[in-house]
N, CA, C and O atoms as CSV, one atom per row, in Angstrom:
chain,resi,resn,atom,element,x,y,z
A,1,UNK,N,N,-208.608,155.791,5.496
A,1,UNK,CA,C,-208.726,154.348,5.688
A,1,UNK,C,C,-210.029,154.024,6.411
A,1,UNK,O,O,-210.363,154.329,7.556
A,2,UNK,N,N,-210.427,153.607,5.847
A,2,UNK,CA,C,-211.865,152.780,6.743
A,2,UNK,C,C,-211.883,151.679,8.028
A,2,UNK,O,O,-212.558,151.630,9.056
A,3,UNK,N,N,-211.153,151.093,7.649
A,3,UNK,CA,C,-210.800,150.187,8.814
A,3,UNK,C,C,-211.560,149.102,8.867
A,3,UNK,O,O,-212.703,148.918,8.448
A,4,UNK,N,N,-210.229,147.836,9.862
A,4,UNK,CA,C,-211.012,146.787,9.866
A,4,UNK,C,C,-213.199,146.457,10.373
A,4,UNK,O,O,-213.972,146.852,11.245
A,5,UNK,N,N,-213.254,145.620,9.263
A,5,UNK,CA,C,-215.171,145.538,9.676
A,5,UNK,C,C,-214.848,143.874,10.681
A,5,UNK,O,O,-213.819,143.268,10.382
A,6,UNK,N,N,-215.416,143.499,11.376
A,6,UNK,CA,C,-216.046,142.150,11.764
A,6,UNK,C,C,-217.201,141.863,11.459
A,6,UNK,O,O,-218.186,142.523,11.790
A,7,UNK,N,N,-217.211,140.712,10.704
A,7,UNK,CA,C,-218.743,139.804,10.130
A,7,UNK,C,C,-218.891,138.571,11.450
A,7,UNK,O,O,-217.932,138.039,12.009
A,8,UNK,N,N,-220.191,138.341,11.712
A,8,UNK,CA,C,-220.709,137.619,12.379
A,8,UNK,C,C,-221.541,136.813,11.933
A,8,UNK,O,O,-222.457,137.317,11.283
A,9,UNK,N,N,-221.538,135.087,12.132
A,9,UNK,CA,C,-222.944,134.084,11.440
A,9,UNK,C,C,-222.949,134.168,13.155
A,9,UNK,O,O,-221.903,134.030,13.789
A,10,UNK,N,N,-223.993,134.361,13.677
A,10,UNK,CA,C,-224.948,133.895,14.903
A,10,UNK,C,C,-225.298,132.827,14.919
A,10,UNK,O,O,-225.709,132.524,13.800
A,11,UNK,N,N,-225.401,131.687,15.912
A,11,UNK,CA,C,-225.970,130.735,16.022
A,11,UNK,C,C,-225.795,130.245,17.355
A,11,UNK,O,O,-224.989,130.821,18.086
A,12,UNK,N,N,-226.383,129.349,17.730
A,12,UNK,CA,C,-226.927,128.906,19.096
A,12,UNK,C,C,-226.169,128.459,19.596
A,12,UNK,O,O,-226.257,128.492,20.824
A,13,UNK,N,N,-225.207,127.909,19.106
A,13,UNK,CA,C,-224.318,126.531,19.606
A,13,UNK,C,C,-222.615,127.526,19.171
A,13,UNK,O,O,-221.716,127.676,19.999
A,14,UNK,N,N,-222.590,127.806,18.417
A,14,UNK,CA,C,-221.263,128.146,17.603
A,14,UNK,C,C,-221.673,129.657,16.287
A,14,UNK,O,O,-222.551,129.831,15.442
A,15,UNK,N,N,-220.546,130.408,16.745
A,15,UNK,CA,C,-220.739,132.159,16.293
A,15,UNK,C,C,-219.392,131.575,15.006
A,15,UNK,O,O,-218.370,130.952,15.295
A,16,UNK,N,N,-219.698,131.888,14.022
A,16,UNK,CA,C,-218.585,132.002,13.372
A,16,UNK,C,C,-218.111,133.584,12.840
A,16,UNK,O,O,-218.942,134.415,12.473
A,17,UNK,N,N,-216.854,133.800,12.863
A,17,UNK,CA,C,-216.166,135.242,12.715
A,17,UNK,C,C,-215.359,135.763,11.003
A,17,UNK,O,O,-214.671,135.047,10.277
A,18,UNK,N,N,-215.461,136.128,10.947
A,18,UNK,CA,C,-214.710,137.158,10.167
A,18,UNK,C,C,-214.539,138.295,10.103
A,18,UNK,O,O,-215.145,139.111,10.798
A,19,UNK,N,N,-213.188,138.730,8.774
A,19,UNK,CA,C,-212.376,139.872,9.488
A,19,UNK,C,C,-212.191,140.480,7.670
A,19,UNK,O,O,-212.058,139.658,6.764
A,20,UNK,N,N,-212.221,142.423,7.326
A,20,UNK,CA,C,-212.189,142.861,6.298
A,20,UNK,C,C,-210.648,142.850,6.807
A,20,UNK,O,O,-210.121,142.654,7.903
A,21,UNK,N,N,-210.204,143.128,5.602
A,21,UNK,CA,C,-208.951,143.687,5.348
A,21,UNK,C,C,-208.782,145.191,5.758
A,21,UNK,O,O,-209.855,145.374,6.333
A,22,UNK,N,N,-208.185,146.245,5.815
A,22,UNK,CA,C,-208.224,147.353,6.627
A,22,UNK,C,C,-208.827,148.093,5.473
A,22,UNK,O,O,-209.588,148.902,6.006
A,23,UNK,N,N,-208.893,148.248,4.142
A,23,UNK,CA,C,-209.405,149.125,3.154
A,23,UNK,C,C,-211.002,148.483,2.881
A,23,UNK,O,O,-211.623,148.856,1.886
A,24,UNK,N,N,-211.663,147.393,3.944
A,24,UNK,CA,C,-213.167,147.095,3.612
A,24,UNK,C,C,-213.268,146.807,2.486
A,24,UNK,O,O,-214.348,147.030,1.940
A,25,UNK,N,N,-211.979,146.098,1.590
A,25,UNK,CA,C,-212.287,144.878,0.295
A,25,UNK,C,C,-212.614,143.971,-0.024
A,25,UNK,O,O,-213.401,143.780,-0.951
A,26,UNK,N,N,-211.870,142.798,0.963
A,26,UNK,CA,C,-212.064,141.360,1.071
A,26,UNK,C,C,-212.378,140.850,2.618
A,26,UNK,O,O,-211.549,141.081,3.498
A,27,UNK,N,N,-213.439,140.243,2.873
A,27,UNK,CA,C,-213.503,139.258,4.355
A,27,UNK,C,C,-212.931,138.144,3.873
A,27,UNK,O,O,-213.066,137.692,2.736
A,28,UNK,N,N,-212.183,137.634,4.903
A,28,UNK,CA,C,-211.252,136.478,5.221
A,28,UNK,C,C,-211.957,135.675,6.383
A,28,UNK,O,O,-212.454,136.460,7.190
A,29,UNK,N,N,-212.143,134.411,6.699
A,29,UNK,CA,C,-212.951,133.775,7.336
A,29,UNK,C,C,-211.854,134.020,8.659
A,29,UNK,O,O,-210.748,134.371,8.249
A,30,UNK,N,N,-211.969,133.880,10.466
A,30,UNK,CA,C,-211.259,134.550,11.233
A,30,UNK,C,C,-211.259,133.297,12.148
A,30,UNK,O,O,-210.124,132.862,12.341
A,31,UNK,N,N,-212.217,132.640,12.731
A,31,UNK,CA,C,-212.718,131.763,13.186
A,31,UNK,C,C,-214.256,131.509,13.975
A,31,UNK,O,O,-215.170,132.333,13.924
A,32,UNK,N,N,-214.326,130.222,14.692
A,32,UNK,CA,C,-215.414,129.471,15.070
A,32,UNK,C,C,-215.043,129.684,16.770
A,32,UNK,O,O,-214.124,129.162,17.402
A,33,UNK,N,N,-216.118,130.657,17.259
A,33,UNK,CA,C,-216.468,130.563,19.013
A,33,UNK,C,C,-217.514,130.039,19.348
A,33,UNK,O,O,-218.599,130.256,18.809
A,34,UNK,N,N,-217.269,129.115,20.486
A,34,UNK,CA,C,-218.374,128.891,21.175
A,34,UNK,C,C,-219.526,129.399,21.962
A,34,UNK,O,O,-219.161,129.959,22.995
A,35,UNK,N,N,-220.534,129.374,21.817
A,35,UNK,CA,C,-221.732,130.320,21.931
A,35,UNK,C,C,-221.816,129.772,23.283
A,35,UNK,O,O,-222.413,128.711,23.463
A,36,UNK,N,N,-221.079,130.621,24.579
A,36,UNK,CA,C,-221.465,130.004,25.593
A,36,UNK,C,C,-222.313,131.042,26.829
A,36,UNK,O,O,-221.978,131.240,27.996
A,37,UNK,N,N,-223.868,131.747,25.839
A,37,UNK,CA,C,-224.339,132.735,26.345
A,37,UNK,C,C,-224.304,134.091,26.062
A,37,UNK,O,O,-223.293,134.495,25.486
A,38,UNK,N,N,-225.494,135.178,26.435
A,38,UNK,CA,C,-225.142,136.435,25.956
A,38,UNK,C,C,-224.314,137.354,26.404
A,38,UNK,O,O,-223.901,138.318,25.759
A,39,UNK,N,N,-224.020,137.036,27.669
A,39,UNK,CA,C,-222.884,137.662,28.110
A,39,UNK,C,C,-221.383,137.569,27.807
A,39,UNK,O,O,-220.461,138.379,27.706
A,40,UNK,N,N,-221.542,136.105,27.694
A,40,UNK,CA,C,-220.133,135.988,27.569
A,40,UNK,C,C,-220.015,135.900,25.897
A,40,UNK,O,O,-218.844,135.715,25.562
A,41,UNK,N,N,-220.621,135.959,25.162
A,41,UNK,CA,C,-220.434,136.310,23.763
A,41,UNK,C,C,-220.252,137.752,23.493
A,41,UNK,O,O,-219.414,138.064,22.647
A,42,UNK,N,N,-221.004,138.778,24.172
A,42,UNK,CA,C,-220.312,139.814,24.183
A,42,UNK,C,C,-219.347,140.348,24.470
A,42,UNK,O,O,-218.924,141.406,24.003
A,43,UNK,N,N,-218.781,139.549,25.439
A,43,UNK,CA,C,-217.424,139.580,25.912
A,43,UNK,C,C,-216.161,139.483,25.129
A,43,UNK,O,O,-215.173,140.215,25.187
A,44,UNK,N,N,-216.479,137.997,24.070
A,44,UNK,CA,C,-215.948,137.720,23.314
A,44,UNK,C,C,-216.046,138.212,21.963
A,44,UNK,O,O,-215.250,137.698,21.177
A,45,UNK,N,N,-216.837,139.092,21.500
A,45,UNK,CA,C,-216.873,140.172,20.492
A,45,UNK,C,C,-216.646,141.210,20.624
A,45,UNK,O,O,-216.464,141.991,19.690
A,46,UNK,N,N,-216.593,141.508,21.862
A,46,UNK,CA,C,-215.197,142.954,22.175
A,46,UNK,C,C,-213.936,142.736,22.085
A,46,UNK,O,O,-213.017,143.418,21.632
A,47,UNK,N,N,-213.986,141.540,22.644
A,47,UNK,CA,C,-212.284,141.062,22.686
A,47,UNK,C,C,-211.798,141.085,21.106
A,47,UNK,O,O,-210.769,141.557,20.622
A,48,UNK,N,N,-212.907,140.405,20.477
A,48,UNK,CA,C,-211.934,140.500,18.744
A,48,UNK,C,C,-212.176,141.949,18.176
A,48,UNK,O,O,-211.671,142.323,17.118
A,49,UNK,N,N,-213.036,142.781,19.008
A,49,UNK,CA,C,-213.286,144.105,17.994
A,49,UNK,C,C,-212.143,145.043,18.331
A,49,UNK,O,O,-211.613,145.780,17.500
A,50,UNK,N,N,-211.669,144.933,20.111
A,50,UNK,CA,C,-210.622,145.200,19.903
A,50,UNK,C,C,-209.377,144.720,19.391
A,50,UNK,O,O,-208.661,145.398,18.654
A,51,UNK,N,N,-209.052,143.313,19.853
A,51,UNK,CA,C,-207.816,142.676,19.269
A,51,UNK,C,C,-207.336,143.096,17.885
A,51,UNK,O,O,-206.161,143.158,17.523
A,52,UNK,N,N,-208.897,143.496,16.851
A,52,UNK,CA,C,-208.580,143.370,15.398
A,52,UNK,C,C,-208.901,145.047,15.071
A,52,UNK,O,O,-209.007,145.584,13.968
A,53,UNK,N,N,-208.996,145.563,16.219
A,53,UNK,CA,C,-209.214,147.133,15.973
A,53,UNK,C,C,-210.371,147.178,14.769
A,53,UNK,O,O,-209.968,147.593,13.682
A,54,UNK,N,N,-211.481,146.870,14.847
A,54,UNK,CA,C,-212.265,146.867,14.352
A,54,UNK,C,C,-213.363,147.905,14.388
A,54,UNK,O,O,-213.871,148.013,15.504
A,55,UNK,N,N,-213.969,148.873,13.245
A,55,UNK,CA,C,-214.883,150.060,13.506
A,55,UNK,C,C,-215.906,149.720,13.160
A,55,UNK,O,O,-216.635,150.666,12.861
A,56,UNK,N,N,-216.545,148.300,12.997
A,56,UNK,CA,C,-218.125,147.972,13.064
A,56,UNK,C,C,-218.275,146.639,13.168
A,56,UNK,O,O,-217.296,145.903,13.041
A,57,UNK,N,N,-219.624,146.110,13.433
A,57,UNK,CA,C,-219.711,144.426,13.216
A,57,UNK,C,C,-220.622,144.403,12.004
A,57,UNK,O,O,-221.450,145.314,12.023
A,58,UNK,N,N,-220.675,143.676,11.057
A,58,UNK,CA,C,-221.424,143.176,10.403
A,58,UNK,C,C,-222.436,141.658,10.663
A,58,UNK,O,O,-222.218,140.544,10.187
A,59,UNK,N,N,-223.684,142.128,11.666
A,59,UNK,CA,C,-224.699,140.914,12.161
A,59,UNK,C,C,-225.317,140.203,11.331
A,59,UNK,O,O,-226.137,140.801,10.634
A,60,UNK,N,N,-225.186,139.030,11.162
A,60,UNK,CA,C,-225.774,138.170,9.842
A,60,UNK,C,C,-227.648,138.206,10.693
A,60,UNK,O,O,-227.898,137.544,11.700
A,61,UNK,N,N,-228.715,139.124,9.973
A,61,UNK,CA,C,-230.118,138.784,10.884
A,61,UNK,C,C,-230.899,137.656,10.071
A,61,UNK,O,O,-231.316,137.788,8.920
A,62,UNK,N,N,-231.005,136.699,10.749
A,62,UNK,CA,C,-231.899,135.483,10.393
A,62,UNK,C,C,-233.054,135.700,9.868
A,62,UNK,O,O,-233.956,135.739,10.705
A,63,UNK,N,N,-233.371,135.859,8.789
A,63,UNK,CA,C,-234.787,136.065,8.206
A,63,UNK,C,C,-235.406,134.727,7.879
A,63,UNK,O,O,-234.754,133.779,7.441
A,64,UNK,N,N,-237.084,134.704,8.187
A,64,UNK,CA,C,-237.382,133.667,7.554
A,64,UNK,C,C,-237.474,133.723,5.624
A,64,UNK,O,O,-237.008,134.651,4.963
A,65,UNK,N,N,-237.913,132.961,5.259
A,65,UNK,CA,C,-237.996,133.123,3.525
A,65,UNK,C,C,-238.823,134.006,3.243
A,65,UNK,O,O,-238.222,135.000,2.836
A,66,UNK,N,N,-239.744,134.124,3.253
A,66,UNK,CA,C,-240.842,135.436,2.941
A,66,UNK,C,C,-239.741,137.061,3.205
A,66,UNK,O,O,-239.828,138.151,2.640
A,67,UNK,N,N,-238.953,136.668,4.090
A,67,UNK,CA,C,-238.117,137.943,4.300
A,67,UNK,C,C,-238.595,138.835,5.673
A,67,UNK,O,O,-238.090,139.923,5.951
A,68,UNK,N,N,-239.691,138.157,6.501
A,68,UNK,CA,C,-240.336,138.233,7.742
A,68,UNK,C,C,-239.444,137.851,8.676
A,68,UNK,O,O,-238.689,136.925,8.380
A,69,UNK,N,N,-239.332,138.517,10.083
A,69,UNK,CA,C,-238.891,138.450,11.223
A,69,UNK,C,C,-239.621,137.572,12.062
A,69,UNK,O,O,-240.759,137.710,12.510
A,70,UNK,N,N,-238.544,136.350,12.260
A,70,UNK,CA,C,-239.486,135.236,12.873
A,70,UNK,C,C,-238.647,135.707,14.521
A,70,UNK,O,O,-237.982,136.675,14.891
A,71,UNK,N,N,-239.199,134.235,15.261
A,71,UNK,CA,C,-238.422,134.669,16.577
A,71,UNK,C,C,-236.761,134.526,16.918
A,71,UNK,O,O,-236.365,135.117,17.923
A,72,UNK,N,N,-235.783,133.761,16.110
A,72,UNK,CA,C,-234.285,134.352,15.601
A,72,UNK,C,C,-234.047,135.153,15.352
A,72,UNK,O,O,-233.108,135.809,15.802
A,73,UNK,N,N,-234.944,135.508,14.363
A,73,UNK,CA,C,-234.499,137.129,13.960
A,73,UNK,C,C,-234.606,138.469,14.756
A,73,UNK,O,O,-233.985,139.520,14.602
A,74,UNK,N,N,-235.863,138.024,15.919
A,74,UNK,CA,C,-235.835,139.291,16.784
A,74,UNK,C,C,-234.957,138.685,18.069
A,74,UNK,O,O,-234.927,139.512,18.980
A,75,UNK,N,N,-234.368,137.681,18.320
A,75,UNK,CA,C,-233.869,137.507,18.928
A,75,UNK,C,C,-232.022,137.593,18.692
A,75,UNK,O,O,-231.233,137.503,19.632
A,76,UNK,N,N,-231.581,137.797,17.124
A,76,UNK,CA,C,-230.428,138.484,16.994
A,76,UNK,C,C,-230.546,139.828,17.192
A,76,UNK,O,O,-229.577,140.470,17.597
A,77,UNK,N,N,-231.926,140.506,16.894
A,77,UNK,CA,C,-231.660,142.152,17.037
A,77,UNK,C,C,-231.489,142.693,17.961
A,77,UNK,O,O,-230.860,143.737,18.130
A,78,UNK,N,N,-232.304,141.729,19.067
A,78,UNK,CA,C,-231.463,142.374,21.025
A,78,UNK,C,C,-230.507,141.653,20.956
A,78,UNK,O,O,-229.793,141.920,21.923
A,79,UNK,N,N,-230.159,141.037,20.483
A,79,UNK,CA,C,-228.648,140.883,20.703
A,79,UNK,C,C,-227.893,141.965,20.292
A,79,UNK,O,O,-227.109,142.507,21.071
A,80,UNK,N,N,-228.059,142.380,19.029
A,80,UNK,CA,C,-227.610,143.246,18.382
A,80,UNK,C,C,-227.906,144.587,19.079
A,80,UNK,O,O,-227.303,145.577,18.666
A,81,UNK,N,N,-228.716,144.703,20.023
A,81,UNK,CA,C,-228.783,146.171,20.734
A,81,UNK,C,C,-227.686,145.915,21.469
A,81,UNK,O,O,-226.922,146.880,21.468
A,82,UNK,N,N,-227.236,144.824,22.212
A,82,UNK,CA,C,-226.957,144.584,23.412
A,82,UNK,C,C,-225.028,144.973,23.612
A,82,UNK,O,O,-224.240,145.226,24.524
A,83,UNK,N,N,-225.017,144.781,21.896
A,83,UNK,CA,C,-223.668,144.412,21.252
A,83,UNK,C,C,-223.326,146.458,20.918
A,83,UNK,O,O,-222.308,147.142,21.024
A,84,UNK,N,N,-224.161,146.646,20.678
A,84,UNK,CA,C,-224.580,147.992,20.258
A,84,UNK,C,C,-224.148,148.914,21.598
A,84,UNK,O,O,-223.271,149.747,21.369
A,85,UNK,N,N,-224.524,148.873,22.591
A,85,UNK,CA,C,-224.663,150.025,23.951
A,85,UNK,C,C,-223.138,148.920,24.486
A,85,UNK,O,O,-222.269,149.773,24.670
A,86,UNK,N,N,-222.831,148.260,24.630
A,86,UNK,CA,C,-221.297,146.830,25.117
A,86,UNK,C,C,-220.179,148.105,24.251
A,86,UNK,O,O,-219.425,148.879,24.840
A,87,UNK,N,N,-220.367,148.010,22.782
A,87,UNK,CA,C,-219.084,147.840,21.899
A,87,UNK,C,C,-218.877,150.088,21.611
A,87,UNK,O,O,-217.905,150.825,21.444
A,88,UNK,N,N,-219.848,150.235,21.671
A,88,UNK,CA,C,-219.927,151.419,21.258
A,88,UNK,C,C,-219.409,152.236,19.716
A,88,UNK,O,O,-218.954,153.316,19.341
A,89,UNK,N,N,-219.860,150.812,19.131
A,89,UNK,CA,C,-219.671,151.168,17.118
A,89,UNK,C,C,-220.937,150.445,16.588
A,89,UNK,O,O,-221.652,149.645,17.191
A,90,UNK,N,N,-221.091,151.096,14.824
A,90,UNK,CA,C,-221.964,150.673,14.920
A,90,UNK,C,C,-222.007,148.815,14.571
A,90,UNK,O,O,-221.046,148.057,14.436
A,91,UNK,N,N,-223.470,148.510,14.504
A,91,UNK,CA,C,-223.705,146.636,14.308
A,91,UNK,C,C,-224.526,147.346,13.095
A,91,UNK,O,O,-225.459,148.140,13.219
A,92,UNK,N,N,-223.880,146.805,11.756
A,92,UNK,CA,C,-224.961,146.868,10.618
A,92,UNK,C,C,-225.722,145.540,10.404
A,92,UNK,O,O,-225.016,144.600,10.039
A,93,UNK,N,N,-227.024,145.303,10.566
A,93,UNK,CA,C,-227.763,144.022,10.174
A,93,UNK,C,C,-228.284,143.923,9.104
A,93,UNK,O,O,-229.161,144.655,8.647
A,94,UNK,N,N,-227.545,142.553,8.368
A,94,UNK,CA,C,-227.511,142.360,7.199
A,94,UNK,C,C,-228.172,140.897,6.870
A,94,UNK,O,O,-227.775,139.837,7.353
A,95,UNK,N,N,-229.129,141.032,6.060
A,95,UNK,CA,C,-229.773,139.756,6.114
A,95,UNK,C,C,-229.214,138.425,5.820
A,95,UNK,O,O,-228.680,138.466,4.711
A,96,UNK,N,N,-229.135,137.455,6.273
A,96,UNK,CA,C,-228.256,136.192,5.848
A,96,UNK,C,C,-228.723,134.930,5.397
A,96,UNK,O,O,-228.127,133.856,5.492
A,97,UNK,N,N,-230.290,135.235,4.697
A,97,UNK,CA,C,-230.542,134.155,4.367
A,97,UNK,C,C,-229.833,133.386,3.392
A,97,UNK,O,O,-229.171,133.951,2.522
A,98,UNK,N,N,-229.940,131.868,3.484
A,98,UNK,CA,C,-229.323,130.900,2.734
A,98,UNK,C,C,-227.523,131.297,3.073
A,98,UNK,O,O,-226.925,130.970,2.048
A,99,UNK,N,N,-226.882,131.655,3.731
A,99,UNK,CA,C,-225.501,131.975,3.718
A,99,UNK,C,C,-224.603,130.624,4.155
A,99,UNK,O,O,-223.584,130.092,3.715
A,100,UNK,N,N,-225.511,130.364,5.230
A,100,UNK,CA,C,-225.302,128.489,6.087
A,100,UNK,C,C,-225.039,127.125,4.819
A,100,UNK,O,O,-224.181,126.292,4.526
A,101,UNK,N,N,-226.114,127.486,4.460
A,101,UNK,CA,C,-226.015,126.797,3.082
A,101,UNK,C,C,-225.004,126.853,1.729
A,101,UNK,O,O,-224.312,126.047,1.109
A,102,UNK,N,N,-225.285,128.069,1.657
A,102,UNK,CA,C,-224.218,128.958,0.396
A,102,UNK,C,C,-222.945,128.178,0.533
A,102,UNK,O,O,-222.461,127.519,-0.387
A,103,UNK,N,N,-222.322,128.315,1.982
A,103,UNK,CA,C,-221.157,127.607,2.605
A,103,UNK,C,C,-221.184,126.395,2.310
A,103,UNK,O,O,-220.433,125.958,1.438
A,104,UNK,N,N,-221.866,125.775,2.835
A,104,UNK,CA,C,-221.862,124.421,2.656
A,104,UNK,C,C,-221.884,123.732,1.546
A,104,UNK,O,O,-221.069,122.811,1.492
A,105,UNK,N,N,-222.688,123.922,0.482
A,105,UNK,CA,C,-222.374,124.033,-0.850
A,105,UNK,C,C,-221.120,124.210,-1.356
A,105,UNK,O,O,-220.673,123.363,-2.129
A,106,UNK,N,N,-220.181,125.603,-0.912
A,106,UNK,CA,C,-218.947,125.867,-1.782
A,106,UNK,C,C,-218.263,124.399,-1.080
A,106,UNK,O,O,-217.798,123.635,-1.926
A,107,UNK,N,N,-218.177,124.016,0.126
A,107,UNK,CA,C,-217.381,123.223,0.753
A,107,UNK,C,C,-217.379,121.781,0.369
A,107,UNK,O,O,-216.420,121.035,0.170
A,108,UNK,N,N,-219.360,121.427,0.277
A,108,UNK,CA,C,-219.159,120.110,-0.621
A,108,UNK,C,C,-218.836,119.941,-1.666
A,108,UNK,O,O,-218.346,118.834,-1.890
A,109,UNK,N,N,-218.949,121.013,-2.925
A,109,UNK,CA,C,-218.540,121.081,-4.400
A,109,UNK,C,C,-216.459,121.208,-4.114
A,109,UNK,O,O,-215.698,120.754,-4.969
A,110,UNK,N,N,-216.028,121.761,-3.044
A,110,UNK,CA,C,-214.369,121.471,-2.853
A,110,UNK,C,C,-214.160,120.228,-2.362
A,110,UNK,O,O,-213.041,120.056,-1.878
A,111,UNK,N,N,-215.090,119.087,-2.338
A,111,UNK,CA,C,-214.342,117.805,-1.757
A,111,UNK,C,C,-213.998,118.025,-0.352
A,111,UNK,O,O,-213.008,117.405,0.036
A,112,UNK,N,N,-214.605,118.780,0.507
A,112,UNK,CA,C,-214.506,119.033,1.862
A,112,UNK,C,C,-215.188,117.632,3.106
A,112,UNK,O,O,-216.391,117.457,3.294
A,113,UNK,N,N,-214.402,117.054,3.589
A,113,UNK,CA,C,-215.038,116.215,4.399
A,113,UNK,C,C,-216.264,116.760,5.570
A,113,UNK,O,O,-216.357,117.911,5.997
A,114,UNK,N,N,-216.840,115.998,5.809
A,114,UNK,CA,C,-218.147,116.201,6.400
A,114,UNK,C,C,-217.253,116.903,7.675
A,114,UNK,O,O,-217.069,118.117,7.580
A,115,UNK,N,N,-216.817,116.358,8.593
A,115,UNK,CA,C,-215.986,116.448,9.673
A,115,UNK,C,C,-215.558,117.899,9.455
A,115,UNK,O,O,-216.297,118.792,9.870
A,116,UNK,N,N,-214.485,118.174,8.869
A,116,UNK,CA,C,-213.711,119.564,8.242
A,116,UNK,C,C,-214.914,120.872,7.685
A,116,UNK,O,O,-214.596,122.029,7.411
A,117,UNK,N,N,-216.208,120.334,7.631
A,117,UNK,CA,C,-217.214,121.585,6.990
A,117,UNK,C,C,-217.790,121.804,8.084
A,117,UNK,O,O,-218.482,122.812,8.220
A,118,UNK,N,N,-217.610,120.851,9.142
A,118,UNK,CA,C,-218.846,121.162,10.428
A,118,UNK,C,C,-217.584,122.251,11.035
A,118,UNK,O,O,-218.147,123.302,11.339
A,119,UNK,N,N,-216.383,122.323,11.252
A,119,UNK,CA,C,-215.212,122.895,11.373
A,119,UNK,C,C,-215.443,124.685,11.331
A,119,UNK,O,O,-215.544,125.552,12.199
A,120,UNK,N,N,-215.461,124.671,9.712
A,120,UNK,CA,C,-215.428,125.910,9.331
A,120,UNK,C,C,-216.414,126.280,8.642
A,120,UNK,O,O,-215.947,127.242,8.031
A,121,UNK,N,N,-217.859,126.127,8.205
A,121,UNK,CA,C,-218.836,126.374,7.731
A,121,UNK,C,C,-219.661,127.753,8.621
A,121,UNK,O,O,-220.303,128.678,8.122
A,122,UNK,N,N,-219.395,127.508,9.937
A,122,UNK,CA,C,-219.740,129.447,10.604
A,122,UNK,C,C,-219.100,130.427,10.396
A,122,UNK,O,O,-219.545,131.565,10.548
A,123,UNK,N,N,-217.836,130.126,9.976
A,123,UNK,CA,C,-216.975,131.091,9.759
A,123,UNK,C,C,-216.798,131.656,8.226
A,123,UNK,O,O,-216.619,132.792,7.788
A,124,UNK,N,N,-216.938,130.258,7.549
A,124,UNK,CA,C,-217.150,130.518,5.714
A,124,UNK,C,C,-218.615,131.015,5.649
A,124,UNK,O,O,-218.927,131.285,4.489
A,125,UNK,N,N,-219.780,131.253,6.704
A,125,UNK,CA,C,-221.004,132.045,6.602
A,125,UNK,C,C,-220.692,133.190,6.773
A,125,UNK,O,O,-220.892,134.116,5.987
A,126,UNK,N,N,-220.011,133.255,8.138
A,126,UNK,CA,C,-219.361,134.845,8.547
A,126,UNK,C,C,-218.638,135.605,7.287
A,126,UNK,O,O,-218.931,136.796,7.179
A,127,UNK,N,N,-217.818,135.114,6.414
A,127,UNK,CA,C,-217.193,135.588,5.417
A,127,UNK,C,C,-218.046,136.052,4.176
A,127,UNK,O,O,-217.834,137.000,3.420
A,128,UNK,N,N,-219.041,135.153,4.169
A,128,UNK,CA,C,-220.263,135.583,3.051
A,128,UNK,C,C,-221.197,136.736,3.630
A,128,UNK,O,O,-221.519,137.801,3.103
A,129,UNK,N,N,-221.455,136.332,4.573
A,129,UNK,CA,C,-222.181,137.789,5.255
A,129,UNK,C,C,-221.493,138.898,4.880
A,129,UNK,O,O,-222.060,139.688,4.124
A,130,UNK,N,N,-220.156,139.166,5.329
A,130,UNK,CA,C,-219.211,140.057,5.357
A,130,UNK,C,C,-219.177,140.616,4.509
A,130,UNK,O,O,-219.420,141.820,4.587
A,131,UNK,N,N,-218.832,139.969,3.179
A,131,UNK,CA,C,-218.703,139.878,1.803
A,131,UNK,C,C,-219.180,140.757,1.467
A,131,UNK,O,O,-218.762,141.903,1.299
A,132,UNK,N,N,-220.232,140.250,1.318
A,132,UNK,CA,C,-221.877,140.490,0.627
A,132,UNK,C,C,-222.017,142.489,1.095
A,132,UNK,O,O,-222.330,143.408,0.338
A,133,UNK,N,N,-221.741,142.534,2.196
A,133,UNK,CA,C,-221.803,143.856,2.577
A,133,UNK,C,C,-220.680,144.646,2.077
A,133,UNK,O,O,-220.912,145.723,1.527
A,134,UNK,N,N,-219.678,144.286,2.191
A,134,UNK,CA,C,-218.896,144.646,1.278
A,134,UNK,C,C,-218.464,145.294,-0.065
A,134,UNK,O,O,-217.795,146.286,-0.355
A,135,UNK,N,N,-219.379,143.945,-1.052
A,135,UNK,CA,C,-219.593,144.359,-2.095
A,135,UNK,C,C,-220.487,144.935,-2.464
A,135,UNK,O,O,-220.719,144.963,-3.672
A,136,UNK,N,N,-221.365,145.646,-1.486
A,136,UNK,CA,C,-222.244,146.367,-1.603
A,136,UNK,C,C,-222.073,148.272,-2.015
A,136,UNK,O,O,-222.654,149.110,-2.705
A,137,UNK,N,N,-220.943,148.192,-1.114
A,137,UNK,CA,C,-220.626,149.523,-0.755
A,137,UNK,C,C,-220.883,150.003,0.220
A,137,UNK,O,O,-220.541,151.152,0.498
A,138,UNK,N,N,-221.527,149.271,0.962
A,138,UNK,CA,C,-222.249,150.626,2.049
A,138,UNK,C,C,-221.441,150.357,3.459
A,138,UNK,O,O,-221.568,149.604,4.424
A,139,UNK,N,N,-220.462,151.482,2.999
A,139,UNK,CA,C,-219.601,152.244,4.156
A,139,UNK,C,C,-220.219,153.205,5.309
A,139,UNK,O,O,-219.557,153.447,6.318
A,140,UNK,N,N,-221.436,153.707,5.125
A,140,UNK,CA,C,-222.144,154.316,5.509
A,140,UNK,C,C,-222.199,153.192,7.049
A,140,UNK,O,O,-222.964,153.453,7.977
């Protein structure tokens, strides 16, 4: 068994979560935390890595379009150290461009109220991140 993964959308204000199924098939959107700092976000991504017995995170890294590391993007990767030496599994970083969007899209094409997408749109990113790695294969 591979075991549960956690997907992460990063963002400034609000982290949205997701969670694989225990065989690393399907991410399921998990929920929306409040980004209240680096400490205490690490705090709160141990808490779900244990709660959900989880054996990796999947880090959504902010690329700009060219596919260049702007200053988000090096500023998720110390995060991502930080989460790294905290959790003691690994953080695979997985690029997430357009994923914010991707979401938002599936949500306005479902007749999703504006209100209800601001809701769950970190977490339906977190699930595409997730996904995406997922259907990749790489268990590694």
């Amino acid at each position: 068994m591979i075991g549960r993964i956690l997907g992460v959308d990063y963002g400034e204000k609000r982290v949205g979560l997701a969670l694989s199924d225990p065989l690393g098939i399907t991410a399921q959107n998990l929920e929306v935390i409040e980004n209240r700092g680096d400490d205490a976000l690490v705090r709160d991504l141990a808490d779900r890595v244990k709660r959900h017995d989880a054996r990796r995170v999947v880090l959504g890294l902010p690329r700009n379009m060219d596919g260049s590391a702007g200053p988000k993007a090096r500023y998720v990767e110390a995060l991502a150290q930080k989460l790294e030496a905290a959790l003691g599994i690994p953080i695979i970083r997985i690029d997430e461009r357009l994923t914010t969007r991707q979401a938002e899209r599936v949500l306005i094409d479902a007749d999703v109220s504006r209100a209800k997408r601001k809701k769950v749109v970190d977490k339906m990113a977190a699930a595409l991140i997730l996904q995406s790695y997922l259907d990749r294969g790489s268990m590694g």
